[in-house]
N, C-alpha and C positions, 0 to 999 in steps of 0.2 A: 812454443815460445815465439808470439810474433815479430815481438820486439829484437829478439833475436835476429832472427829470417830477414826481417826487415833493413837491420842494421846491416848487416851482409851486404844484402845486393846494394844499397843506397853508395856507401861509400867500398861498394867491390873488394869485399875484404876474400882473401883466399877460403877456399873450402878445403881447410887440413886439419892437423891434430888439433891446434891450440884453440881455435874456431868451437871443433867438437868438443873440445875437454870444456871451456867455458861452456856451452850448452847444456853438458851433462851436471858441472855442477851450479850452475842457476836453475837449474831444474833443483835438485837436491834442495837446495838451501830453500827455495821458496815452499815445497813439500816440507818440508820441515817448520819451519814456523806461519804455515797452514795449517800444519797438524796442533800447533795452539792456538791457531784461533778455533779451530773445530771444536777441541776440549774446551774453550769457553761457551760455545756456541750450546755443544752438551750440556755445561753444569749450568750455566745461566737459564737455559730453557728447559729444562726440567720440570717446572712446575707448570709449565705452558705444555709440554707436550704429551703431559698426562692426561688432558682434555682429548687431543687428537687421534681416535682409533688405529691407524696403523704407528703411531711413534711411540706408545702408550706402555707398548713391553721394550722398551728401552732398557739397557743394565740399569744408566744411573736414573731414567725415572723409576723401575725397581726396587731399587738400595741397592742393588746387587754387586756395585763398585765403588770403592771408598774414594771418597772426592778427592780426600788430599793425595791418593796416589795419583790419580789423575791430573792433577793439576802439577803437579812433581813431572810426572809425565810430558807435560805441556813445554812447562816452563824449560826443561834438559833439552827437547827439539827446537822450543826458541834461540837456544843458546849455540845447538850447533850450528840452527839456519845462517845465523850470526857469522859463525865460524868457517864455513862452509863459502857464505855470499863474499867473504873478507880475503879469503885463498883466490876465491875465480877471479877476483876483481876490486880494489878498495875503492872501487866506485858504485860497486853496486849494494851497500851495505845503507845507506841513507833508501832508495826504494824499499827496501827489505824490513828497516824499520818502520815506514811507513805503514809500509802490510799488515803489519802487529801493531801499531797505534790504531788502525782503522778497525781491525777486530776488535780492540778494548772498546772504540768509542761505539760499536754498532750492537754489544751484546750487555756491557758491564753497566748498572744502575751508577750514581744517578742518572749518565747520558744515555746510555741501551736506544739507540735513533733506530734503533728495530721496530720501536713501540710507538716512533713519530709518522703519521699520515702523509708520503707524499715523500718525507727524507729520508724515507727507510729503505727504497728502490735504489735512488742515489748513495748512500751511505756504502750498500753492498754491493753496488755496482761500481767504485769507485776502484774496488780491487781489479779491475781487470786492466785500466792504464797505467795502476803501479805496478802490476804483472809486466805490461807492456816493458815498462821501463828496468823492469827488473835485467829482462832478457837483453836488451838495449844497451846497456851500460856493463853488461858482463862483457862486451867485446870493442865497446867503447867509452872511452874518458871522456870527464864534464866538460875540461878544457876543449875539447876537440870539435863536438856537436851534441845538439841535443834535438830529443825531434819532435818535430813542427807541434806546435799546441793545438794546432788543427786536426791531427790523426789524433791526438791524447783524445780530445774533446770528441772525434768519430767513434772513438773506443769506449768513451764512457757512455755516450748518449746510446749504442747498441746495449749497451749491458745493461743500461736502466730501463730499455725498451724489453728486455730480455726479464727482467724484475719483475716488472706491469705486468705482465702475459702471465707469469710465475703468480705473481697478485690474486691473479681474475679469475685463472684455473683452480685456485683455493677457493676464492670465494662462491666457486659454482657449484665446486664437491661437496664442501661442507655446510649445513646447516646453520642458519645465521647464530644461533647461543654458541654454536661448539666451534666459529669460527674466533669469534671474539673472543672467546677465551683460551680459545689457542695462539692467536697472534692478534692482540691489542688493535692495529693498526686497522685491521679489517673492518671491524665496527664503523668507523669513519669513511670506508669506500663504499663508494656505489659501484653496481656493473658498470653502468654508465660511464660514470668518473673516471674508471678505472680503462675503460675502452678511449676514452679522448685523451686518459695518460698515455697507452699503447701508440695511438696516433700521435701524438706530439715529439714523442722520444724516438718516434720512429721520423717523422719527416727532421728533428732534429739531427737524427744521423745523416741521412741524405745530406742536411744542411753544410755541416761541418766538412763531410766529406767533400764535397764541391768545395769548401774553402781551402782545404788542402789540395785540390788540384790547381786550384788559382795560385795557392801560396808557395807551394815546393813547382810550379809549372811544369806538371805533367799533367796534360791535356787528356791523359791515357785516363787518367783514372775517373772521366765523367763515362764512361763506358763500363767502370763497373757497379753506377749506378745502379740499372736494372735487373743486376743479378743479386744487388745486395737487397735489393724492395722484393724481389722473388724466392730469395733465402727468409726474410723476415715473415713475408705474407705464409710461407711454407709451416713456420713456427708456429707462428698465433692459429692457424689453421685447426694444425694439430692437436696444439694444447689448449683448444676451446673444443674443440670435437672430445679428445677423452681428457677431459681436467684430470683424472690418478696423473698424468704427466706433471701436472703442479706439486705433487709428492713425490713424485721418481721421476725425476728431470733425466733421469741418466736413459733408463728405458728410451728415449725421444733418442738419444744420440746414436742407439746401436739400429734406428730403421736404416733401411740401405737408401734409402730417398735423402736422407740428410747426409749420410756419409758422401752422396754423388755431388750431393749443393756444398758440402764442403770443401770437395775435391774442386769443384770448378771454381768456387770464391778464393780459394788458394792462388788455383794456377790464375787465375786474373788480375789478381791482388799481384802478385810477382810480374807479373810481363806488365801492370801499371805501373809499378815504381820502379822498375829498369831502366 
């Protein structure tokens, strides 16, 4: 939770119980209506990832799972998430909702911005500054602060750069028919296109991020510039060398080379905004 972390040291809040117990359950509550948008992410693309050789033995592209228990499913973990964000914090219940608007509008027809060229990156990436925010407001009120739209805008333009990459590594695995008809969007991307989205969204980070050292003036954090270009170049690296990473993104997180760049993008990110 960076948002969390973040809110911490910025306004020096103590590291004790109540600190923790918010942490644990804004963790909960967003686990929780994560878990529906997953189940939409599931029932919605079913028919899409019956095309895709490793998604193909799914239960529900199967039949092997009744939709409407699954969706019952869904919809009871939205309800806790609800219940859950509302206990830790009545401030943190508007990002929470957020999180499940952005699920409906990136999976569900007519909008499903999954299947738009260019806002599909964006749309999924946008989860990660209402995350941001989730943790943020578990231990602080609207009234009080809100933070910088410059880290928001750092945080989305990594995650869309993080998208692009996720993009380009499909499009290299898979075969152009069985891409397309596994994710729409693809059809419309070139390698090419898709390597000057990577660069774009990536100097876009850098961008933004320097605007929040200007804006919250800490000087600190143009220093962690080039650990953040060295963490990114690390990614695209990876996930262009073995594209399976673009299907099991998780696999990329358990090398010990990114757990170390993450370890350091932490502690730098921390000793920047002290």
């Amino acid at each position: 939770m960076p948002g969390w972390v973040l809110a911490i040291v910025w306004h020096r809040l103590p590291w004790g119980s109540p600190t923790l117990s918010a942490l644990a359950g804004a963790y909960l509550a967003t686990l929780a209506v994560s878990v529906f948008n997953y189940v939409l992410n599931e029932v919605a693309d079913a028919p899409y990832d019956a095309h895709h050789p490793s998604k193909q033995g799914r239960p529900v592209v199967q039949g092997r799972v009744s939709v409407r228990n699954l969706m019952g499913l869904g919809l009871g973990t939205l309800g806790l998430g609800f219940l859950v964000g509302h206990v830790v914090s009545p401030h943190a219940w508007l990002p929470l909702l957020f999180l499940a608007v952005a699920g409906v509008l990136y999976n569900v027809p007519p909008w499903r911005t999954k299947d738009v060229p260019y806002l599909d990156a964006w749309t999924e990436a946008v989860n990660q500054p209402i995350r941001f925010l989730i943790g943020w407001f578990s231990v602080v009120t609207w009234s009080r602060d809100w933070p910088s739209p410059w880290v928001l805008a750092a945080v989305w333009a990594f995650g869309a750069f993080l998208m692009y990459t996720k993009r380009l590594a499909e499009k290299m695995s898979l075969p152009e028919d069985l891409a397309v008809e596994y994710r729409r969007s693809l059809g419309a991307y070139s390698r090419t296109g898709l390597r000057l989205c990577v660069l774009g969204s990536g100097l876009l980070t850098l961008g933004t991020l320097s605007g929040a050292a200007l804006h919250l003036e800490r000087p600190r954090l143009f220093f962690l510039l080039p650990l953040v270009t060295l963490y990114a170049l690390w990614i695209y690296r990876e996930s262009t060398r073995h594209p399976r990473y673009g299907d099991e993104p998780e696999t990329l997180f358990r090398r010990p080379a990114f757990l170390v760049l993450t370890g350091l993008l932490t502690v730098g990110a921390l000793w920047a905004f002290s």
